[in-house]
C-alpha positions in Angstrom: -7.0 15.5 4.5 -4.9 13.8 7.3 -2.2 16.2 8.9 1.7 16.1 8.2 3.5 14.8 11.5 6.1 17.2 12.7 9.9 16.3 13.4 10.0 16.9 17.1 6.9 15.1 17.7 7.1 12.3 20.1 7.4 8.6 18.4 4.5 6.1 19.3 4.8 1.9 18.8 1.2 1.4 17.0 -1.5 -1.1 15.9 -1.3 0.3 13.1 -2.2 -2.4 10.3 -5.4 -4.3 11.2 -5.9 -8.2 10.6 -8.3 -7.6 8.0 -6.0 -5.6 6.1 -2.7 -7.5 6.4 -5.1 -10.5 5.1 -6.3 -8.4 2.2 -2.7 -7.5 1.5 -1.0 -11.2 1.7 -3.9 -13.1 0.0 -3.9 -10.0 -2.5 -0.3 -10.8 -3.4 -0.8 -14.7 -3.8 -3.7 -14.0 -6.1 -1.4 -11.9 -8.0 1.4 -13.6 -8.3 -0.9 -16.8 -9.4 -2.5 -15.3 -12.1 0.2 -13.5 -13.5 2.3 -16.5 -13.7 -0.3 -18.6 -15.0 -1.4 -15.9 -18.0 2.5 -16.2 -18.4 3.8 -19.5 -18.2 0.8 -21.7 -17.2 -0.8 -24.2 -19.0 -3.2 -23.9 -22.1 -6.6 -24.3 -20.2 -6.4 -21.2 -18.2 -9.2 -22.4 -15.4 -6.7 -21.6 -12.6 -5.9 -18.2 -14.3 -9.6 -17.0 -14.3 -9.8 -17.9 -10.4 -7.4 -15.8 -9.3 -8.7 -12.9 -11.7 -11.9 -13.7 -9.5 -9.9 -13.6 -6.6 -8.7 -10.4 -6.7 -11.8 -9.1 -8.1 -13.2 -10.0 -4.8 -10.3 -8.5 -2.6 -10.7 -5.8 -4.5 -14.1 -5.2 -3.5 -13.0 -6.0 -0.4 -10.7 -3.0 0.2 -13.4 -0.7 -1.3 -15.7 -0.8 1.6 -12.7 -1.3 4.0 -11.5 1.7 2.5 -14.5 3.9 3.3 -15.4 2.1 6.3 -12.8 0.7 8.1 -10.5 1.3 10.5 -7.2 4.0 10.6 -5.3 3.9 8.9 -6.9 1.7 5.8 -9.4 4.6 5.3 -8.9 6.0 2.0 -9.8 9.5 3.3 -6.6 9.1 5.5 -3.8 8.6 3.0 -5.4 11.2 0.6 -3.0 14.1 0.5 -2.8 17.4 -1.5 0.2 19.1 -3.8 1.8 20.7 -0.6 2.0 17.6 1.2 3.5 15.6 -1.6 6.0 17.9 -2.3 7.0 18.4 0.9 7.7 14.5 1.6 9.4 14.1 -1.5 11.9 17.1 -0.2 12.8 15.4 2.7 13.0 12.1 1.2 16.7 11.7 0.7 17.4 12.4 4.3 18.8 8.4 5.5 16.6 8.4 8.3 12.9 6.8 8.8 10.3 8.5 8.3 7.9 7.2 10.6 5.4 7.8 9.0 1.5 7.0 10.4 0.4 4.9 7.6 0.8 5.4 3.8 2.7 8.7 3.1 1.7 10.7 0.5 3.2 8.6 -1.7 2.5 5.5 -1.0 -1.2 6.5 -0.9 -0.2 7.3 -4.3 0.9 3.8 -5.1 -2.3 2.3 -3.5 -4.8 4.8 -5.8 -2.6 3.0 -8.4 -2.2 0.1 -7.9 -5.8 -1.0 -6.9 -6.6 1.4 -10.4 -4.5 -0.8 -12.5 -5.3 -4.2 -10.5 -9.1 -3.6 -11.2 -9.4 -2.7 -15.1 -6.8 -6.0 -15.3 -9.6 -7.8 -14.1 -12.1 -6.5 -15.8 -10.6 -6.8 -19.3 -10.5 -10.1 -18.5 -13.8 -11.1 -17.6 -14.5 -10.2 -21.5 -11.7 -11.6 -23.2 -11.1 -14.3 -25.8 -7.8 -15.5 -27.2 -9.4 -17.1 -29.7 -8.6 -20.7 -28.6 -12.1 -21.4 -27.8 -11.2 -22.9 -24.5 -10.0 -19.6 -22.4 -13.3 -17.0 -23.1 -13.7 -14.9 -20.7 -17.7 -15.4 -18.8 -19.1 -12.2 -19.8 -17.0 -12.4 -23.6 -20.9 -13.7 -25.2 -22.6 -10.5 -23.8 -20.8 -7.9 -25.6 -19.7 -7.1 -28.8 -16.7 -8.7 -30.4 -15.2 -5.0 -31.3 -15.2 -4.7 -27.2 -13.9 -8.0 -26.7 -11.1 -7.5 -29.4 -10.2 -4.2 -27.1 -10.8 -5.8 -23.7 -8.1 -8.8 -24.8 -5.6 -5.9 -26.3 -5.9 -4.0 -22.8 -5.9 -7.2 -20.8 -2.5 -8.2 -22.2 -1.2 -4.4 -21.7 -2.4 -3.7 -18.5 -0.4 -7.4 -17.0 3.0 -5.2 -18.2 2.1 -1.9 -16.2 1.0 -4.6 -12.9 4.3 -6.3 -13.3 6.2 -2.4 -13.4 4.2 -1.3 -10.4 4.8 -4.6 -8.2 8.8 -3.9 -8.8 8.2 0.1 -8.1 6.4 -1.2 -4.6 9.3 -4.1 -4.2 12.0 -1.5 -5.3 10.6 1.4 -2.7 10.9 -1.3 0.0 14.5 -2.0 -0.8 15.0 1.7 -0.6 13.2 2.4 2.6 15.3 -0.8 4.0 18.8 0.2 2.7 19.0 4.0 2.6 16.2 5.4 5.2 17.2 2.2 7.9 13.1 1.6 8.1 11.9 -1.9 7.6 8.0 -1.7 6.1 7.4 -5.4 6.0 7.2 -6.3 9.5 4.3 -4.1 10.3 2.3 -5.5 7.5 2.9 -9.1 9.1 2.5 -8.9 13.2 0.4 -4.7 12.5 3.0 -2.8 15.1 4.9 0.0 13.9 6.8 2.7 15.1 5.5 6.0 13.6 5.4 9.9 15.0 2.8 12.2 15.4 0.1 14.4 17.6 -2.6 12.0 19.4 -5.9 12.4 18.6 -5.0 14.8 15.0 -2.3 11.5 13.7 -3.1 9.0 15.8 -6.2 7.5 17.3 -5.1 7.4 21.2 -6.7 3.3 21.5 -4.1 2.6 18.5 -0.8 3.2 21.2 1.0 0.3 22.6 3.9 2.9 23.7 5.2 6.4 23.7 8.8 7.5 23.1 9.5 11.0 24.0 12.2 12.6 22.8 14.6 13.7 25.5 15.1 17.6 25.8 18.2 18.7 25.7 20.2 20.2 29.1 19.4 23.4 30.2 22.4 25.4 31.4 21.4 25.2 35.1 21.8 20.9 34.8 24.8 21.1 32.7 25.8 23.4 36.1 24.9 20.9 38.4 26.4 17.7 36.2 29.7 19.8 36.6 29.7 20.5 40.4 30.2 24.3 38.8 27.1 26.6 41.2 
């Protein structure tokens, strides 16, 4: 469980977001957006549709092993936080400053557990189901019984709502970040660099700093003294 970075810490400018990662994330998004719009508004042969279901179904898979085995941040075991934690970001998350945070806070690691969750039993339920059209089936619909394929359409068409509500959660938290906390999270997903605080070595991986900010101490009373010509 990865440590809570302290206030007076100094700030670092990071790799933080790999290449891999920012791929998974953009091409993730495209697959979404495509298939959702397609099972919404596309046309009646739903070919298109079913690819970007097998799209993300391979992303997905994707972000499992890079999730276990991949670099910092994108390891799940580093954005997997316990009661204290959460609680204790969510107290200090009205303050209008960023939190500079190293990686997903506790609750965006929330939102990824979530949001992958959601993303893959969308996928799933589809590869089974049949709107009864004869031309949209899903491949593995003739393997199972129709009783499962009557439930794996009903969840299919359910589950598209709650991946729509937590799209505009993420895109909503991103506004909020932006407008009241003054931090911008979408650049670092696009070039990897972010500015974040925390201990090297227990937050940060020491080959992961481009450049350390220290915080300036404040005057002692022997150079506030000096600064005044007083001896």
């Amino acid at each position: 469980m990865p440590n809570r970075p302290q206030e007076k810490e100094p700030l670092h400018t990071v790799r933080l977001w790999d290449p891999a990662l920012r791929l998974f994330h953009w091409a993730l998004v495209a697959c979404v957006v495509t298939g959702w719009g397609l099972g919404k508004f596309g046309p009646g042969i739903m070919t298109l549709h079913f690819y970007a279901g097998y799209g993300v179904i391979v992303l997905l898979a994707f972000r499992l092993i890079w999730g276990l085995f991949g670099s910092w941040p994108a390891r799940f075991s580093n954005f997997l936080y316990g009661p204290a934690q959460l609680l204790g970001y969510l107290r200090r998350l009205p303050h209008r400053k960023p939190s500079h945070w190293p990686g997903h806070s506790p609750i965006g690691g929330l939102a990824v557990f979530a949001l992958l969750a959601v993303l893959g039993l969308q996928a799933a339920t589809g590869l089974f189901t049949d709107p009864d059209d004869f031309l949209n089936r899903g491949p593995l619909a003739d393997y199972v019984s129709d009783d499962w394929v009557a439930f794996a359409s009903h969840w299919h068409v359910k589950l598209a709502k709650a991946v729509l509500a937590l799209v505009g959660l993420h895109l909503g938290t991103i506004l909020f970040y932006r407008l009241w906390k003054h931090e911008n999270l979408v650049p670092a997903m696009i070039h990897g660099r972010k500015t974040v605080q925390g201990a090297l070595t227990r937050d940060i991986p020491a080959d992961r700093i481009l450049e350390t900010n220290t915080p300036a101490s404040p005057p002692t009373q022997d150079s506030t003294q000096e600064k005044d010509g007083t001896p």
